[in-house]
C-alpha positions in Angstrom: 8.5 -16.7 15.4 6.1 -18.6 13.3 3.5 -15.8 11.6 0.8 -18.2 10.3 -0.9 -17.8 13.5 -1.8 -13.9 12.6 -4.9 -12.2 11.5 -6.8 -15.4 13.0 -5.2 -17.6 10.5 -7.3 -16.5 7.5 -4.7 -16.8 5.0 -3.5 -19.7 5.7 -4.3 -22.4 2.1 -6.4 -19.2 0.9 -5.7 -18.9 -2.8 -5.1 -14.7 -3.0 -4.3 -12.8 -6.1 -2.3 -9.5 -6.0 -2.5 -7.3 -8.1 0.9 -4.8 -8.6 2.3 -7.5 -6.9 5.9 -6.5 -8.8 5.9 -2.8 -7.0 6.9 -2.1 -4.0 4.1 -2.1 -1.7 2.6 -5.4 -3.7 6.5 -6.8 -3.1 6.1 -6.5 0.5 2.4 -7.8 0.4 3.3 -10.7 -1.4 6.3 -11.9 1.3 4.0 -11.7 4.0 1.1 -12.9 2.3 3.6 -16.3 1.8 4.8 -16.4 5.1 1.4 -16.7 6.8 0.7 -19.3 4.1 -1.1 -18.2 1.4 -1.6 -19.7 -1.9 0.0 -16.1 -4.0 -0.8 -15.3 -7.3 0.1 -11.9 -8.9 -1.1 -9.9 -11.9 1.4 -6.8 -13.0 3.3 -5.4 -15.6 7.2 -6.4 -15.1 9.2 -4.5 -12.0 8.2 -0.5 -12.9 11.9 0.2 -11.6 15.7 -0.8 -11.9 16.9 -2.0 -8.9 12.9 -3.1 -7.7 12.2 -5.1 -4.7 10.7 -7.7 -6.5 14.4 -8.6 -8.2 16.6 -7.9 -5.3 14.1 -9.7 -2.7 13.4 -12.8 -5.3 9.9 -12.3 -4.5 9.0 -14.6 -7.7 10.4 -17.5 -5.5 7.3 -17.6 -2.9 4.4 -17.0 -5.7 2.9 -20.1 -6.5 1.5 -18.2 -10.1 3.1 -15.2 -11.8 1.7 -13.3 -14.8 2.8 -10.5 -16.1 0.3 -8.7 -17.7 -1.6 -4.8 -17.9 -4.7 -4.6 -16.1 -6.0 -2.5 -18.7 -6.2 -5.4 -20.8 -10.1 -6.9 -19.9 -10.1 -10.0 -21.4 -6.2 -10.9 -20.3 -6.7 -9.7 -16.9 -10.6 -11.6 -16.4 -8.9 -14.4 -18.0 -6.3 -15.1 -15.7 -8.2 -14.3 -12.6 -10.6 -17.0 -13.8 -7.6 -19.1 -13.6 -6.7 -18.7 -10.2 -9.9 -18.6 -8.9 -8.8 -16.5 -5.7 -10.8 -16.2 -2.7 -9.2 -12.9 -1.8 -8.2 -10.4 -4.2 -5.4 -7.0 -3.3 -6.0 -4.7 -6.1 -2.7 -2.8 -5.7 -2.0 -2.3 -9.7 -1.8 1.8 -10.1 0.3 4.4 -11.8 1.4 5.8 -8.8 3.2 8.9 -9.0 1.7 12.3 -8.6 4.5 14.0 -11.1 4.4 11.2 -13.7 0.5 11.6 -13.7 1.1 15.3 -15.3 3.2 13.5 -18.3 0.9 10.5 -19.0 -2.6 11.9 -17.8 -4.4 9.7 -20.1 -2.3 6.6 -19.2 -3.1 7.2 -15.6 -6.8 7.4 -15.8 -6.9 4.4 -17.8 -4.7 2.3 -15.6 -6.3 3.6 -12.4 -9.9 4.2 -13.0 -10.3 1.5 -16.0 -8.0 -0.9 -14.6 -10.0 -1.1 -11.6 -13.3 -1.2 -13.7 -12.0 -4.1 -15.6 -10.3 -6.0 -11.9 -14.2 -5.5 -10.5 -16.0 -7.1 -13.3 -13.2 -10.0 -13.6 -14.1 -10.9 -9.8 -18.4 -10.7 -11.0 -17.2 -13.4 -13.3 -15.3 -15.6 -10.5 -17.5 -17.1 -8.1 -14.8 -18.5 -5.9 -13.9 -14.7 -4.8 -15.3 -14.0 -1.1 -12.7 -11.0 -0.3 -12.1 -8.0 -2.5 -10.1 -5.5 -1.6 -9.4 -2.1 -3.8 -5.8 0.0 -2.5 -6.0 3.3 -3.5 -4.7 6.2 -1.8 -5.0 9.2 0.7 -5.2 11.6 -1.9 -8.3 10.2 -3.0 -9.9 13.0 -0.8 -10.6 16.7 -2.1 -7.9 18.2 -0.5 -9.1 21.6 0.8 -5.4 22.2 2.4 -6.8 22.5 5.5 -5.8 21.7 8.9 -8.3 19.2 10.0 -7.6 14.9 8.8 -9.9 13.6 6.3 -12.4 10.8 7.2 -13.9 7.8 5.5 -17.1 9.8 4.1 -15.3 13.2 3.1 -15.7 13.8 -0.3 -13.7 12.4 -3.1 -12.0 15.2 -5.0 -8.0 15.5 -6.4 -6.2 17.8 -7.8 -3.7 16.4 -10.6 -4.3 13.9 -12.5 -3.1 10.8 -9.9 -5.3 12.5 -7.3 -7.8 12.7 -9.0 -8.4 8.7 -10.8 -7.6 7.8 -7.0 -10.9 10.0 -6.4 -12.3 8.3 -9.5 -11.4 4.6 -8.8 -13.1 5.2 -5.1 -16.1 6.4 -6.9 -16.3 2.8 -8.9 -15.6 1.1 -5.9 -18.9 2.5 -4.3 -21.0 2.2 -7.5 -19.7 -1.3 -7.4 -20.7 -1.7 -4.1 -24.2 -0.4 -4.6 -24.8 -1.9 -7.7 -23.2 -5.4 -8.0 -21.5 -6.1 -4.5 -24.3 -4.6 -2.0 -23.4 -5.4 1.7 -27.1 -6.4 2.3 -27.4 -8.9 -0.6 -23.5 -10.9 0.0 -25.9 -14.2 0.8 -26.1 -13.8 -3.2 -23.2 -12.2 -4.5 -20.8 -13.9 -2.3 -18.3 -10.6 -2.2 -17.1 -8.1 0.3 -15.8 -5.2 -1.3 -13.8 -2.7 0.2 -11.1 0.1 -0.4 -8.5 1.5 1.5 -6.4 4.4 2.0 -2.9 4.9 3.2 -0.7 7.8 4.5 2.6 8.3 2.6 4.9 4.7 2.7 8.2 4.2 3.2 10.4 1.5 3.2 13.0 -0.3 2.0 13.4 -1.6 -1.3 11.1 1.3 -2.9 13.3 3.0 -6.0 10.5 5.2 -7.5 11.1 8.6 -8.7 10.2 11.8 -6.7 9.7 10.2 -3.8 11.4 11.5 -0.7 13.4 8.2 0.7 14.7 6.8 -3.0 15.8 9.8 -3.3 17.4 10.3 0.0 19.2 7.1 -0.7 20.2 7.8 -4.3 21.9 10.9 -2.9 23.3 9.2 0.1 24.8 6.6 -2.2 26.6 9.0 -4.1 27.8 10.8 -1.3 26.0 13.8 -3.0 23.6 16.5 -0.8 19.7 15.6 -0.3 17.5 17.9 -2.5 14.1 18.4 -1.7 11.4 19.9 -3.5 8.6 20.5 -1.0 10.2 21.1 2.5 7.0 22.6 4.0 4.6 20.1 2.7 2.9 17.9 5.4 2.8 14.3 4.4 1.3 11.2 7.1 4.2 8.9 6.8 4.2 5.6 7.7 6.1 2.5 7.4 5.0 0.0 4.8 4.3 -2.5 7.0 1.7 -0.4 8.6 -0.8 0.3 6.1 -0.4 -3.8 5.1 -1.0 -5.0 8.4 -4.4 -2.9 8.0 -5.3 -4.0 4.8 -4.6 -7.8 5.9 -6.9 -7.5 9.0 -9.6 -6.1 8.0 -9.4 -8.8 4.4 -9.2 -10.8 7.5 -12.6 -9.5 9.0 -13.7 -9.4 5.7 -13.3 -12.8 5.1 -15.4 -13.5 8.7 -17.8 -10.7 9.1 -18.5 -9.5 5.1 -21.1 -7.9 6.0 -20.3 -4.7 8.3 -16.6 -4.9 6.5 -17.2 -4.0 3.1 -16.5 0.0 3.4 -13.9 2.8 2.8 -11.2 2.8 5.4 -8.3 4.7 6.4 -5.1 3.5 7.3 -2.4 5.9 8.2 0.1 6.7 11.1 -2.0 9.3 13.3 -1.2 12.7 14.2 2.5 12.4 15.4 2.6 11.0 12.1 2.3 14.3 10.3 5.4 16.1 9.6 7.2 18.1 7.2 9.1 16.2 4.1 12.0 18.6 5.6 11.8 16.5 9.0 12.2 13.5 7.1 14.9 14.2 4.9 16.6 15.2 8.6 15.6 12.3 9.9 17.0 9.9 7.1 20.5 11.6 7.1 20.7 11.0 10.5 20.0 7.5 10.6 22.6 7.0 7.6 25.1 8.5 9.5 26.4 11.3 7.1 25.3 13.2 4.5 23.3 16.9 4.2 20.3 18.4 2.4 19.0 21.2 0.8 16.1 22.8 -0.9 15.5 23.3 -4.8 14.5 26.0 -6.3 10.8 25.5 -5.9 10.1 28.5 -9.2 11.7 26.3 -11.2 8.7 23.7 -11.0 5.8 24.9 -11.3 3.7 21.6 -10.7 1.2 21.4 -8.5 1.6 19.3 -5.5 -0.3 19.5 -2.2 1.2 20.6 0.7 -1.1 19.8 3.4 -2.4 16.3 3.8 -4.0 14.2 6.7 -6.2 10.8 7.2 -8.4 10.5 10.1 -7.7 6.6 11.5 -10.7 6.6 14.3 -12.6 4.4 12.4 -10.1 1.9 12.0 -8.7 2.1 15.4 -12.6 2.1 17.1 -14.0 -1.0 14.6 -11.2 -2.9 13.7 -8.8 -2.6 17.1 -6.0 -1.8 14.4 -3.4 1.2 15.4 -0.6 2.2 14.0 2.9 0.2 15.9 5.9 2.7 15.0 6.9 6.1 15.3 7.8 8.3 12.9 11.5 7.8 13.9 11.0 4.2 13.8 9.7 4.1 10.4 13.2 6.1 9.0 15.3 3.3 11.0 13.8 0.7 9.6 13.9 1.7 6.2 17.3 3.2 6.1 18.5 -0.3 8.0 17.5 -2.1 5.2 19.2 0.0 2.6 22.2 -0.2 4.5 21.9 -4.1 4.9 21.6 -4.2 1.5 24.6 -2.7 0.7 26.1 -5.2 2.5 24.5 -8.5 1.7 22.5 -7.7 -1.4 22.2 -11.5 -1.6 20.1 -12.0 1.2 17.3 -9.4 0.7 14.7 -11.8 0.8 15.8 -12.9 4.7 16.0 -8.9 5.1 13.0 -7.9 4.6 10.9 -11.0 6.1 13.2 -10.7 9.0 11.5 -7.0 8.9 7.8 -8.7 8.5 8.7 -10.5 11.9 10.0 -8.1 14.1 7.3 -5.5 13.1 4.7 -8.5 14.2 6.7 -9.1 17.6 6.5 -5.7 18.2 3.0 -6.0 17.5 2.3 -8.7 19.6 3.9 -7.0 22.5 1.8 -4.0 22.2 -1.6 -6.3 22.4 -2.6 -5.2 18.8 -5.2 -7.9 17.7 -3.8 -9.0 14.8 -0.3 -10.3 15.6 -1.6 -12.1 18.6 -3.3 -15.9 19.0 -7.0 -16.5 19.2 -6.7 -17.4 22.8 -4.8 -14.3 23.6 -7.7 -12.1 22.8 
């Protein structure tokens, strides 16, 4: 199944940056991004871990630029974007781990908050952009631990330090918006300038630290028990492909209708999305077929992470016609599938995990989601 035909066929010859395109959610990106045939260019710092998707899936191979570089650095980063000239622009580049935030605070807020600062005024310098689109993350939102999901215009808020730049970088994105980018004025400035904000994602080929599946797997692997920090805490999970399918459709919009587009939105699984991380460690030794897990002792870490978590998707699902396509349960298969393939045919990761991209588009296709289908299917 050819997917060129997807997302109305914006991407196809589009020259697109990614940024973070060497992590796991920018590896994924960039795959798809190539098979609906994009021009893909990617700004990161080398693979942040050892195995990384990016290696074992020989993403390198589809990219038709590569540059390693920290988005910190202004001129390097403005430089190189002024190279490319993209027309659309991911900006996925981000210290992304809540735990690691309380170690390198500093490092965090000048990655996520000033790296964004400094990809925003590289795209006022580089008239060819026409999409701009900032990733950031659910936990953007104050989180009040209550029960009710958090919508587009909650207030931005976060606890530890990751949290809280997320909060931050949203809060550039809007002066941004308001002061360089206004929706209103595009007929001048040329740019639609979003942000978006995913559930927790899960998927194959993602190795990072303190995160539920890699560490699931490492266990698994080594034939040792599952221990979990958190079993209580309430996550939305979703598969990767999920949130990416958002972000490409409404870049898509974006890209046709700039305009009405350039907003916050959520991306995340729904309500029967939102389970405990003790569900999911269940869930994950069931689809590997053996294995057990077990709690830590929780007094023995006294960081602060939030236990209650959820993203409000109406918006999405009312303006965009986007909805989430798997389950819960289909999200674990999928992902432990692919670890399992891979331990037994790490040479073909690549086919893997495009072979992922188009099954997860059939799938939505058959469901009458708008943007696996064909213009004259609408």
């Amino acid at each position: 199944m050819s997917m060129k035909h997807q997302f109305n066929n914006v991407f196809q010859g589009k020259r697109v940056l990614v940024t973070g395109h060497t992590g796991f959610k920018g590896s994924w990106l960039s795959l798809w991004l190539s098979e609906l045939g994009a021009e893909v260019y990617g700004y990161a710092l080398d693979a942040p871990t050892t195995p990384s998707l990016f290696e074992e899936a020989d993403v390198l191979s589809v990219l038709v630029g590569h540059e390693i570089g920290d988005v910190r650095d202004k001129g390097r980063l403005k430089a190189y974007v002024q190279k490319v000239r993209p027309e659309i622009v991911f900006h996925m580049a981000a210290q992304p781990l809540v735990r690691l935030s309380y170690v390198e605070p500093a490092e965090t807020f000048e990655t996520n908050v000033m790296g964004t600062v400094n990809l925003l005024e590289a795209v006022r310098s580089t008239p060819s952009v026409r999409v701009c689109q900032v990733i950031t993350s659910d936990k953007c939102y104050e989180n009040r631990e209550w029960v009710y999901a958090y919508r587009e215009n909650d207030p931005m808020g976060g606890y530890d330090p990751y949290s809280n730049s997320k909060g931050c970088s949203e809060l550039v994105v809007s002066s941004y918006r308001q002061s360089f980018f206004h929706p209103e004025r595009i007929s001048e400035h040329g740019v639609s300038l979003s942000s978006v904000r995913a559930g927790n994602v899960i998927g194959g080929g993602d190795w990072a630290l303190d995160r539920i599946i890699p560490d699931c797997i490492r266990a698994l692997e080594n034939d040792e028990p599952v221990n979990i920090r958190n079993p209580h805490a309430i996550r939305p999970w979703q598969h990767v492909l999920e949130p990416l399918s958002g972000y490409l459709w409404l870049a898509a919009k974006q890209y046709i209708e700039p305009e009405p587009h350039a907003e916050g939105w959520n991306f995340g699984p729904g309500s029967i999305g939102n389970v405990p991380v003790s569900d999911i460690a269940e869930m994950v030794v069931k689809a590997w077929g053996s294995g057990s897990y077990a709690c830590e002792n929780l007094d023995a870490d006294k960081v602060h992470e939030a236990r209650f978590l959820k993203l409000d998707i109406t918006k999405a699902k009312d303006i965009l016609k986007w909805q989430p396509v798997n389950s819960v349960d289909d999200a674990i298969r999928m992902t432990v599938k692919w670890y399992l393939n891979r331990s037994l045919d790490a040479e073909n990761l690549q086919a893997e995990t495009i072979e992922q991209i188009k099954l997860y588009s059939e799938k939505a296709a058959q469901a009458g989601v708008f943007w696996a289908m064909n213009k004259d299917e609408l």
